[in-house]
C-alpha positions, -999 to 999 in steps of 0.1 A, spaced: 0 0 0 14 36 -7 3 49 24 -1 25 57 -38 27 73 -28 27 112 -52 15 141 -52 35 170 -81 27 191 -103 0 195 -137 -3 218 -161 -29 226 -191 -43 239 -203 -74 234 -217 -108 256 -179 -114 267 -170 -81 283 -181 -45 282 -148 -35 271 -117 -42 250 -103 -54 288 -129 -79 299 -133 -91 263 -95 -101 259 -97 -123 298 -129 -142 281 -106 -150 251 -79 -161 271 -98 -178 298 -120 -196 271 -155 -179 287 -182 -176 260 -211 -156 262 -242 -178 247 -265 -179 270 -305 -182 278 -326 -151 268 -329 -132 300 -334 -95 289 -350 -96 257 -388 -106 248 -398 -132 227 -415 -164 232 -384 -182 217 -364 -177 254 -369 -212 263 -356 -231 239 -328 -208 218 -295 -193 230 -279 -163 226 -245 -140 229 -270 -117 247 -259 -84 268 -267 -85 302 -269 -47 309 -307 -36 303 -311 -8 280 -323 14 310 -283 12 323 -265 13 287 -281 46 293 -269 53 325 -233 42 316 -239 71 290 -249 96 312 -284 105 285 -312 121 298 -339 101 307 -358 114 281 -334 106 253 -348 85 221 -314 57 214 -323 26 209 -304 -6 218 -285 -6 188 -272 31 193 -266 27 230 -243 -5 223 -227 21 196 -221 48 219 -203 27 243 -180 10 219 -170 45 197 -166 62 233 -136 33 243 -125 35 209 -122 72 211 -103 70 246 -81 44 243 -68 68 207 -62 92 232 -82 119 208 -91 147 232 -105 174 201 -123 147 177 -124 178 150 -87 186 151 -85 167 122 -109 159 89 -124 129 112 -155 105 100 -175 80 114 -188 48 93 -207 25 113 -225 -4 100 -259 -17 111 -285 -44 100 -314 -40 126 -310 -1 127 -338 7 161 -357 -26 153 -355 -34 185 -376 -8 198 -398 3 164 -409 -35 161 -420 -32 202 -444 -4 191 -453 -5 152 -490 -10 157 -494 18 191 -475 47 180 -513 62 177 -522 52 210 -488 59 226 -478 92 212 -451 98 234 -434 68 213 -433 82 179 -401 94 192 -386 63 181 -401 64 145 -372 81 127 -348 56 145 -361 27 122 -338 42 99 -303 22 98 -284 61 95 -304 72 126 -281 51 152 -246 69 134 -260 101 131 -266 95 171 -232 76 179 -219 112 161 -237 137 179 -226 117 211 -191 122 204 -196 151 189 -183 146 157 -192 172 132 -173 150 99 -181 131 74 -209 107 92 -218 73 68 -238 39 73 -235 9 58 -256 -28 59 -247 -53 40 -252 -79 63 -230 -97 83 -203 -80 65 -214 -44 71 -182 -34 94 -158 -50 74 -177 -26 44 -169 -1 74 -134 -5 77 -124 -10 40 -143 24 36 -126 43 62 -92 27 45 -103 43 12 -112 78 29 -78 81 45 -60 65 12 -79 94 -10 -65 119 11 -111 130 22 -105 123 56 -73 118 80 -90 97 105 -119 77 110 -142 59 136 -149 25 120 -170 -7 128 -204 -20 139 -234 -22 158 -264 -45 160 -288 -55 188 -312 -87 191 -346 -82 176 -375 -102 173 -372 -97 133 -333 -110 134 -345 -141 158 -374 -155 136 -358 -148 109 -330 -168 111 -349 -194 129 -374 -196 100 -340 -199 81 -335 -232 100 -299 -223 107 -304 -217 142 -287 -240 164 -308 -251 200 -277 -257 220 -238 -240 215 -227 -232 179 -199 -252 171 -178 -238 139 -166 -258 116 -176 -293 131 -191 -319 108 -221 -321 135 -223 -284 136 -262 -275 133 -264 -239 126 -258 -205 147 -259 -188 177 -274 -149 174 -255 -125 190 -253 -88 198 -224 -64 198 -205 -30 192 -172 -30 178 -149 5 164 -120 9 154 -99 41 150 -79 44 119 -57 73 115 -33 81 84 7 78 84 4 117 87 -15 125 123 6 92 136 41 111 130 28 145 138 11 134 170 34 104 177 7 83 182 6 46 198 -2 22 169 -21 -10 180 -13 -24 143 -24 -18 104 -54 -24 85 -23 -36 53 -53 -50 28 -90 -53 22 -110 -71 -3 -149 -72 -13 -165 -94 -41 -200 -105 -45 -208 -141 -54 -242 -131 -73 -253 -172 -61 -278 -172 -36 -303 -147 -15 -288 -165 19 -267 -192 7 -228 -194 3 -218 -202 -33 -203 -243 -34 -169 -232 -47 -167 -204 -25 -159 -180 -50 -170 -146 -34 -147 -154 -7 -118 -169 -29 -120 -135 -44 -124 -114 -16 -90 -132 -2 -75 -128 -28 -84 -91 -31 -71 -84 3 -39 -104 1 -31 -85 -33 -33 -46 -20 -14 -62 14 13 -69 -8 16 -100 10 23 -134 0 -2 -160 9 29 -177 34 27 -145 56 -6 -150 69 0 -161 107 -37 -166 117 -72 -169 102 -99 -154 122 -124 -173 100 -163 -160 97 -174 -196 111 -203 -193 112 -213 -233 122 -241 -232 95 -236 -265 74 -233 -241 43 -209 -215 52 -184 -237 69 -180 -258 37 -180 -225 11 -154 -210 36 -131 -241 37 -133 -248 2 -122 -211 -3 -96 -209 17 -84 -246 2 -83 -228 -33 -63 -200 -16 -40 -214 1 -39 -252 -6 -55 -282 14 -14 -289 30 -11 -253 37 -39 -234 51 -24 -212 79 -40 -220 118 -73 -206 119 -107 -203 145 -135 -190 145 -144 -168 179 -181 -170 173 -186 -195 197 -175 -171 220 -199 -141 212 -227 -158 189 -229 -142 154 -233 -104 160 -246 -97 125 -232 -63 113 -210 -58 135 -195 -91 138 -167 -81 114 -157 -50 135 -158 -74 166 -134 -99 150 -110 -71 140 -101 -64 176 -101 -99 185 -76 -100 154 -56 -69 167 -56 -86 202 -43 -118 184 -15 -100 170 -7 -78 205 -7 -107 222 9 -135 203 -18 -159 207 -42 -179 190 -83 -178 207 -95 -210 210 -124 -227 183 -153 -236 209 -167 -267 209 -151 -287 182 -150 -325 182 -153 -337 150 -135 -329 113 -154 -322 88 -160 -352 66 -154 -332 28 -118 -319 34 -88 -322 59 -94 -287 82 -91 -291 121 -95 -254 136 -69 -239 167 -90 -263 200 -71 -244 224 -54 -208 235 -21 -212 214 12 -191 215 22 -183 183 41 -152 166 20 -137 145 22 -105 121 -5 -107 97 -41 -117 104 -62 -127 77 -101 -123 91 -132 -130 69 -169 -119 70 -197 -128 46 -231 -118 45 -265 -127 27 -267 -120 -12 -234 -131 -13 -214 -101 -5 -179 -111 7 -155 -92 25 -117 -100 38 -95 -77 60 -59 -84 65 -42 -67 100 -4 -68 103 17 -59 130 37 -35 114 
């Protein structure tokens, strides 16, 4: 790359720790965050597990400091708290000083609260408050104003690849010379719309999701923040900034196969790899670790492998895991989840553990990383795919 795309700052919230902090000690202690549905409603909270949150939304607010009268939903709450780390930990004290955006990613937007009261906004008037936060650009327009961030301010949903969409984005902004740093990443709470839908998918699992198994029965929902800061070669130098490592390539193609479905061959995400790997200037032997998307759907698993065969060969793929078992499938902002937990890898030389596998897969020879491994590692290749087949990869190096 002509100019190297630094990461300053990362924050998080997720079912694993309200911070970058706690969710590090889960990774490293093997503590996963699927649990029964305690806080939200549905008639499903029997009988299907979840990475859920256990902070109502009543004290995400409080955490915040909002006024009781405020109108963020879940999904901009989580937000809030995961840009305000990420912010922090940058150490960026005037967030205009410099051309600075934010690109946040969402899929359920303020579902979580506009699906609650769709058919009593007449009857409750005091909730047509939450009307305008249906919209998937409300929640960034809010996480901006909270931070307040007066830049370039963007969403993007493509799925579960939205903040990997994010983070090539920002990449591209700071590349082009529009912007010299930018907030980057996702957000997406459970919803009652997210929940059936998968389920009427059938690629919900009803116990623990277990990635790349040959038993493996479908997914775990989760819910999540995840940011990243990204600042250019430029305000690192002039500020002598920490750097926690480099976003070194990116890559998107679309498959065009399937609504929901993975391709066979895996081609979106053979591209997508391939994509990345070629702006990283990397060779395909420099990739340390795999932070795989994993999802533990019988589809995905077996397009993922197969792509990552045609990459890399069937002798040769490099160790690889997929945290999800850890946090559940956080939808659009899995990818900016998996980013720090790629960042972390590198920071702390280790590999986080694939939950819950016992058995290889039966079509090729791939056994994921079992347990927390030691390892050096300088480049991190991390995938995320979403529905209609768009395919994204992110490779983070060290320096």
């Amino acid at each position: 790359m002509s100019q190297k795309i630094a990461i300053t700052g990362m924050g998080i919230i997720s079912s694993i720790g309200n911070n970058v902090g706690e969710n590090l000690s889960s990774l490293k202690n093997g503590k996963h965050g699927i649990s029964d549905i305690e806080l939200f409603e549905t008639r499903h909270a029997g009988n299907i597990k979840t990475g859920e949150i256990k902070l109502s939304n009543e004290e995400l607010a409080q955490k915040l400091q909002l006024d009781e009268g405020n109108n963020a939903t879940r999904t901009s709450l989580l937000g809030m708290i995961a840009a305000k780390e990420a912010i922090e930990s940058a150490d960026i004290l005037n967030i205009n000083e410099y051309k600075t955006g934010l690109i946040s990613s969402t899929s359920v937007g303020g579902m979580d609260i506009t699906e609650k009261y769709f058919y009593s906004y007449e009857e409750i008037p005091e909730k047509q408050k939450y009307i305008d936060s249906h919209d998937a650009g409300s929640s960034s327009l809010l996480i901006a104003d909270y931070l307040g961030l007066k830049g370039i301010v963007s969403t993007i949903s493509t799925a579960c690849s939205s903040a990997a969409n994010a983070i090539m984005t920002g990449a591209k902004l700071i590349k082009n010379g529009i912007l010299d740093r930018v907030i980057v990443g996702g957000t997406d709470s459970l919803s009652k719309f997210t929940l059936n839908g998968f389920n009427t998918l059938m690629i919900l699992t009803d116990s623990y999701n277990t990635p790349f198994d040959n038993n493996r029965k479908g997914l775990n929902l989760g819910e999540a923040a995840a940011f990243i800061v990204l600042e250019s070669d430029e305000v690192v130098k002039k500020e002598n900034k920490k750097v926690l490592g480099y976003l070194s390539g990116y890559g998107n193609a679309n498959d065009a196969h399937h609504q929901t479905a993975s391709s066979e061959n895996g081609q979106g995400a053979y591209l997508a790899m391939e994509k990345a790997l070629k702006i990283s200037g990397l060779k395909k032997e420099n990739i340390d670790y795999i932070n795989v998307h994993g999802t533990a759907t019988p589809n995905n698993d077996l397009s993922e492998g197969i792509a990552m065969i045609r990459i890399f060969g069937e002798n040769h793929v490099p160790e690889f895991s997929s945290t999800k078992a850890f946090t559940g499938h956080t939808l659009a902002a899995a990818a900016g989840v998996e980013a720090i937990f790629s960042v972390l890898a590198m920071q702390n030389n280790m590999i986080f553990p694939n939950l819950n596998f016992k058995t290889k897969m039966e079509e090729f020879d791939l056994v994921p990383v079992t347990k927390l491994t030691e390892k050096e590692i300088n480049h991190v290749l991390s995938n995320s795919f979403g529905f209609g087949g768009n395919c994204s990869t992110l490779i983070f190096s060290k320096s």
